[in-house]
C-alpha positions as CSV (number, residue, x, y, z in Angstrom):
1,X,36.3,-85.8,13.9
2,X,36.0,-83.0,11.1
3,X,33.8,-79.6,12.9
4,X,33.8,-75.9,11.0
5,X,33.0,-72.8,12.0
6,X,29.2,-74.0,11.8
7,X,29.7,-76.9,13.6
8,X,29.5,-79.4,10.7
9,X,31.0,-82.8,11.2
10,X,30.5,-85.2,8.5
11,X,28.0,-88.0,9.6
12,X,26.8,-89.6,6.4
13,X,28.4,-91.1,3.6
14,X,27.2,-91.7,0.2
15,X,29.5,-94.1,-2.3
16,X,28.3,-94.2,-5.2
17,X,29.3,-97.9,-6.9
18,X,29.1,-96.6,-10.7
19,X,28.0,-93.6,-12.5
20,X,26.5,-96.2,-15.1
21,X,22.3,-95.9,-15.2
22,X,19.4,-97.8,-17.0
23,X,17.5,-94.3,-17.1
24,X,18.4,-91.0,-19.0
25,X,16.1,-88.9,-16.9
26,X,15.7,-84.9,-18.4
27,X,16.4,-83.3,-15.6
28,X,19.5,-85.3,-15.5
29,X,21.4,-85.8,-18.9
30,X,20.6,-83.4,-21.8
31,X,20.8,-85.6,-24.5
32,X,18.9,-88.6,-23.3
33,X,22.0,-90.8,-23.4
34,X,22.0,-92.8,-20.6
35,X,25.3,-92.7,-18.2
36,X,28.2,-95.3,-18.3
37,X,30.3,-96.1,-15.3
38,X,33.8,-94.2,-15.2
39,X,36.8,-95.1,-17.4
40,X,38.6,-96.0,-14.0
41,X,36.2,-97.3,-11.7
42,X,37.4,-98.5,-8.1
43,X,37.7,-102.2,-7.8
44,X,35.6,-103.6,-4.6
45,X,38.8,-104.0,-2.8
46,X,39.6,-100.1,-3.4
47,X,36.0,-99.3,-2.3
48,X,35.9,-101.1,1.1
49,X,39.3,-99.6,1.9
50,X,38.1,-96.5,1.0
51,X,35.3,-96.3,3.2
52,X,37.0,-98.1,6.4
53,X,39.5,-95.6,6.3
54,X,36.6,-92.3,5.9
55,X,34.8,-94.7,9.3
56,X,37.6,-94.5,11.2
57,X,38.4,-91.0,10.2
58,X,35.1,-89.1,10.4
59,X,32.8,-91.4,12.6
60,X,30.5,-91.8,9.9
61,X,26.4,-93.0,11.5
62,X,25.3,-93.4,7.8
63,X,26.1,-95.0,4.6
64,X,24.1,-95.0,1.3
65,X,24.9,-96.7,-1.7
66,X,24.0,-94.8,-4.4
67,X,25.2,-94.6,-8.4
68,X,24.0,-93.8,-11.2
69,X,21.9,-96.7,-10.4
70,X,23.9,-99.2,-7.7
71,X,21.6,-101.6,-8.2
72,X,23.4,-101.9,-12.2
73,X,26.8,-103.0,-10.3
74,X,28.2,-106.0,-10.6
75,X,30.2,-105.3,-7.2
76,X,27.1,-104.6,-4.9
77,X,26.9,-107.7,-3.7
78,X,30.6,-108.0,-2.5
79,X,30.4,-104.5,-1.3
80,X,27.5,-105.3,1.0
81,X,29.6,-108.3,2.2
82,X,32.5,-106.2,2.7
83,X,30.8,-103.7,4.5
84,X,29.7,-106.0,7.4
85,X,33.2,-105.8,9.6
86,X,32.9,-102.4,9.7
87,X,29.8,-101.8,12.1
88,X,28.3,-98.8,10.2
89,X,25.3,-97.8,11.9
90,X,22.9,-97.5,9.7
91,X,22.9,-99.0,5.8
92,X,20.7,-97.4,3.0
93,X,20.4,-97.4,-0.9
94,X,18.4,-94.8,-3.0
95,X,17.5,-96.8,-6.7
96,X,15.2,-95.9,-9.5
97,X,13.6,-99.3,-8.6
98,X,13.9,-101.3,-12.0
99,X,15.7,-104.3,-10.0
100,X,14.3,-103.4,-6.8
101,X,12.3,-106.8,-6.4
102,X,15.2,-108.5,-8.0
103,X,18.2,-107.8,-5.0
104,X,15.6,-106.9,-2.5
105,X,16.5,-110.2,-0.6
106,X,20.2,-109.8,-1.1
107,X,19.9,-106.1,0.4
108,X,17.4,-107.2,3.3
109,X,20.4,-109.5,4.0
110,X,23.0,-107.6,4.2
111,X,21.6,-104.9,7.0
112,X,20.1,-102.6,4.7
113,X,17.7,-101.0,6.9
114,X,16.4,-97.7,4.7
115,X,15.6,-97.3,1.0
116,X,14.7,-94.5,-1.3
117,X,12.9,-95.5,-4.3
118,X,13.0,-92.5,-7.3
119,X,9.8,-92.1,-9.0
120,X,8.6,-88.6,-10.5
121,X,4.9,-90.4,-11.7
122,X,2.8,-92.4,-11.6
123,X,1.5,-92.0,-15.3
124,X,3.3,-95.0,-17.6
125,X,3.5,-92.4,-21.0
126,X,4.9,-89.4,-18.4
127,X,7.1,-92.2,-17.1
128,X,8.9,-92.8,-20.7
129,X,8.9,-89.3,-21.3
130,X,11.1,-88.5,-17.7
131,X,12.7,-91.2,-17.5
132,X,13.7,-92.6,-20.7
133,X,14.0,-96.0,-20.1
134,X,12.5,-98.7,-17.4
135,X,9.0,-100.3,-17.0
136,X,6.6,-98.0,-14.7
137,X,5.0,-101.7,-13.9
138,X,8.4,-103.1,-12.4
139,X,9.4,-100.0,-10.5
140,X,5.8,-100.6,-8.6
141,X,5.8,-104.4,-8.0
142,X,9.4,-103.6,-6.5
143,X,7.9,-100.7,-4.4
144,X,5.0,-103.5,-3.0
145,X,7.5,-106.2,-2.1
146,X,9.6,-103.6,-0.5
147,X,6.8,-102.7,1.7
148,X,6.0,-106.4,2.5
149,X,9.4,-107.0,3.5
150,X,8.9,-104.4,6.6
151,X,11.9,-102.3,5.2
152,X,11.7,-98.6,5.9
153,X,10.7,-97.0,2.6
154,X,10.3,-93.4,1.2
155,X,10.0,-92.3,-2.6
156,X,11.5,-89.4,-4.1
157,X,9.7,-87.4,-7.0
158,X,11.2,-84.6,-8.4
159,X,8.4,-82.0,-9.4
160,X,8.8,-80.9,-12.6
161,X,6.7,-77.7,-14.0
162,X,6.3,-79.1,-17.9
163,X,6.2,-82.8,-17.2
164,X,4.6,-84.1,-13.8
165,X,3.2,-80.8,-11.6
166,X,0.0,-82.3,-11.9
167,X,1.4,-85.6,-10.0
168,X,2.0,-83.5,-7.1
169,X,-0.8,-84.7,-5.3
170,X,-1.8,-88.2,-6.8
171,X,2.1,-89.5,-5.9
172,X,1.3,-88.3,-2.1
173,X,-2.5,-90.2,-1.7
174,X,-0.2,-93.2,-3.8
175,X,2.7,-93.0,-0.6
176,X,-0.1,-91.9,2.4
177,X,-2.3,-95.0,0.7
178,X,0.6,-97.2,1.8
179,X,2.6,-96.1,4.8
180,X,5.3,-94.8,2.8
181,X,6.8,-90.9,3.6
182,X,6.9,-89.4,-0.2
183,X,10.1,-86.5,-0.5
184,X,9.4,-83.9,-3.0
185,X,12.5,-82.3,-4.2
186,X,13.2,-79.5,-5.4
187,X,15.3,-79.3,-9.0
188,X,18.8,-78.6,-8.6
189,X,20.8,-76.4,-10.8
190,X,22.8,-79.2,-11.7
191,X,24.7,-80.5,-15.0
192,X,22.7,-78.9,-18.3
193,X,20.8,-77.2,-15.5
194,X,23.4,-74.8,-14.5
195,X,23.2,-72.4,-16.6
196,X,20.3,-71.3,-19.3
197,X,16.9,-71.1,-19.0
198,X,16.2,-75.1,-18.5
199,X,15.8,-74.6,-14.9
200,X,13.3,-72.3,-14.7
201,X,11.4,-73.7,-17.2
202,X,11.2,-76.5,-15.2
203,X,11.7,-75.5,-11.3
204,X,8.5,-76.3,-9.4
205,X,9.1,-74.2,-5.8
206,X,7.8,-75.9,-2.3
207,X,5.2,-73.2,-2.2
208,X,4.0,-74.1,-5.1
209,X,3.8,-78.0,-3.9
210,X,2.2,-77.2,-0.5
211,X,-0.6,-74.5,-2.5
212,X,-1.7,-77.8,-4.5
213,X,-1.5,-79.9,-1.2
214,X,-3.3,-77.6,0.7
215,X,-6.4,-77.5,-2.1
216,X,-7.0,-81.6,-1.1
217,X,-5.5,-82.1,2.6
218,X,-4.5,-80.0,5.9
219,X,-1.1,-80.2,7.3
220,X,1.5,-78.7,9.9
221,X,5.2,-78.8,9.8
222,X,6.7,-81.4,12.0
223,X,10.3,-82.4,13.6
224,X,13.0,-82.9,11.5
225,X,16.5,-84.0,12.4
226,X,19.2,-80.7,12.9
227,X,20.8,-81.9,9.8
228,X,17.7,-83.1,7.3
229,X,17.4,-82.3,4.4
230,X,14.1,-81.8,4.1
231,X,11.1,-79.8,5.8
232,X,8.5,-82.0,6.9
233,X,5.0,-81.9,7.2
234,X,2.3,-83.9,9.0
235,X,-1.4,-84.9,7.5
236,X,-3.5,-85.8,10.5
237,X,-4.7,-89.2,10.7
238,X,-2.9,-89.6,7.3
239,X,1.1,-89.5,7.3
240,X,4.0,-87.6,6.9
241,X,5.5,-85.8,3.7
242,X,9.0,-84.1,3.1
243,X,10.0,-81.3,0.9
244,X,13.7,-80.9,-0.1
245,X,13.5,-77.6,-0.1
246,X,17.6,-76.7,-1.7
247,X,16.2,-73.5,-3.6
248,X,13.4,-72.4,-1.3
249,X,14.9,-73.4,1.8
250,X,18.6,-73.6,1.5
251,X,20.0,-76.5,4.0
252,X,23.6,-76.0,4.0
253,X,24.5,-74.8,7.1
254,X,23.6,-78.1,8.5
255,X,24.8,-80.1,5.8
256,X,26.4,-83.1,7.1
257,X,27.6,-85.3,4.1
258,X,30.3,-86.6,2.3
259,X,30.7,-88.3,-1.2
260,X,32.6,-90.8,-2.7
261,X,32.7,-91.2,-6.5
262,X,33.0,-94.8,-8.1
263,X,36.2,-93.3,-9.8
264,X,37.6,-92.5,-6.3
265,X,37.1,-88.9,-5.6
266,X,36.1,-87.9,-2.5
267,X,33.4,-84.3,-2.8
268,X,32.4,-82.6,0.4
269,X,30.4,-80.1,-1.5
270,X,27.6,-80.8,-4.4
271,X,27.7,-77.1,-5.0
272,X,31.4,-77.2,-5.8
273,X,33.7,-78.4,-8.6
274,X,36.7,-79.2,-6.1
275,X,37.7,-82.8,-5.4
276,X,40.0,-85.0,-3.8
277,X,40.8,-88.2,-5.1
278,X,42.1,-90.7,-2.5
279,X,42.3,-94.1,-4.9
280,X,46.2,-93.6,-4.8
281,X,46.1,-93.6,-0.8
282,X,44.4,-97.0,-0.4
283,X,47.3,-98.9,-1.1
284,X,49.4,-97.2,1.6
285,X,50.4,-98.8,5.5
286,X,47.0,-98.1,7.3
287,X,48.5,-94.9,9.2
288,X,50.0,-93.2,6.4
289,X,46.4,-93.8,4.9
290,X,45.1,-93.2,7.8
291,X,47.0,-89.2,7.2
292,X,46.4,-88.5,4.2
293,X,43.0,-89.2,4.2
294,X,42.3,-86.8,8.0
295,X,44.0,-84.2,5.4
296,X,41.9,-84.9,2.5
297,X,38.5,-84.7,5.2
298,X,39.7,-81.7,6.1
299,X,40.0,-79.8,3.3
300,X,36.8,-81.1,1.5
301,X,35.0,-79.8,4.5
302,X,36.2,-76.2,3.8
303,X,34.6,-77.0,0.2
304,X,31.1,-76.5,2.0
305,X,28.9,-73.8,1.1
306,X,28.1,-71.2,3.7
307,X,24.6,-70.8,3.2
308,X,23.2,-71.8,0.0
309,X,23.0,-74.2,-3.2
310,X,24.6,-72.1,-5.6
311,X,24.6,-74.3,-8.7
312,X,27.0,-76.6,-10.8
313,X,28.1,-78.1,-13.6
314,X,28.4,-81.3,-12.7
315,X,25.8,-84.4,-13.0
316,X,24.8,-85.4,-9.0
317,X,24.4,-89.0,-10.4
318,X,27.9,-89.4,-11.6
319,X,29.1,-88.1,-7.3
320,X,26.9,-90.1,-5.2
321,X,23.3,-88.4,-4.9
């Protein structure tokens, strides 16, 4: 068990299975190229290792799978398989939802109990422009089977001033309409967004989000979990709604997550540019593994951010989300 000076442990675990995505989304990649998995991707053997031996280590309650886009990987169905004998609490998967109806049963099968579905619109022309690639049509037959399947669902949008800020509110009556809790988050200084003027240009702030909520519906801050993300708010009668508030409300004293890259680095901080690759461990007798990898934990817990987001270079899809 990993604990700081803040009493941080890690308790969740996000692997992402390839850095390869079907979207090129702006607030993402610059160019509009879309992202291609790592020259040295981890092999589903190497994966499953990997995360037994982070279990064992740090107690982890939750996995996601994440990418790029995980649902692109040829090794996520072994990878679900593989996960089984491990006992993981809880299993979840965060997707753009372009194959969502596609592996939903292979998913459902496997345990997966929780899944985030990206989507920044509901307008099919402000779809292509953000997204820059994928069929608004698909990504919303996928949402509906989800829902029918009883799976716990949310949607993530990312408000964006130039491109969706008027989607603030028809995206929530779209999730309230259906039972589903909708997470606004805020943009990141992340990748191209680092540095320059992009980010303001396009940050959209939470009290900006909850002025435009409060002009159609009344709502009051509910419970969320010590180490949530997100502030959460309650619309009588309605639902729920979150905002992932990094820049408004910073949430890393709390933070409780750990990342592992499909190329094998381990990050314990989004807001840092140190990692830790552990791909050379997996292949050693389980307690020397067992070692190097409590060392590892260690120090990419000291990686953590005192008390706020302060930017970085590198792409979040290419570390896990």
């Amino acid at each position: 068990m990993y604990q700081d000076p803040y009493q941080r442990r890690y308790r969740k675990l996000r692997v992402s299975l390839t850095a390869a995505c079907n979207y090129a989304c702006t607030y993402c990649v610059p160019d509009g190229k879309k992202l291609l998995k790592a020259k040295h991707e981890m092999s589903v053997e190497q994966f499953i290792q990997a995360v037994s031996l982070i279990v064992e280590s740090a107690g982890i309650e939750q996995l996601r799978i994440t990418g790029g886009e995980p649902l692109l990987s040829n090794k996520l169905e072994a990878f679900l398989v593989g996960l089984k004998p491990l006992n993981i609490p809880e299993l979840c998967l965060t997707t753009n939802g372009q194959f969502l109806e596609q592996k939903l049963p292979a998913l459902l099968d496997a345990g997966v109990s929780r899944i985030n579905v990206s989507l920044d619109t509901l307008d099919p022309v402000r779809f292509k422009e953000i997204c820059r690639g994928g069929d608004l049509n698909v990504v919303l037959r996928g949402i509906d089977r989800a829902i029918e399947s009883g799976v716990k669902l949310k949607i993530n949008m990312v408000p964006l001033k130039q491109h969706n800020a008027d989607q603030v509110v028809p995206m929530l009556e779209y999730c309230l309409e259906r039972g589903i809790e909708l997470r606004y988050i805020e943009l990141m200084k992340m990748g191209h967004l680092a540095q320059g003027d992009g980010f303001l240009q396009e940050f959209w702030s939470m009290k900006s989000l909850l002025d435009q909520i409060s002009e159609r519906y009344d709502y009051a801050p509910t419970q969320a979990p010590v180490d949530s993300t997100a502030v959460r708010f309650q619309i009588p009668g309605k639902g729920e709604f979150g905002v992932i508030a990094n820049e408004s409300k910073p949430f890393c004293r709390s933070c409780s997550r750990l990342r592992l890259s499909s190329a094998g680095f381990i990050y314990g901080c989004l807001s840092n540019t140190r990692r830790h690759y552990i791909a050379d461990l997996l292949s050693l007798e389980r307690d020397k593994g067992l070692a190097s990898m409590h060392q590892i934990l260690t120090n990419a817990m000291k990686d953590k951010q005192d008390l706020n987001f302060t930017g970085e270079t590198t792409v979040m899809k290419m570390i896990g989300g």
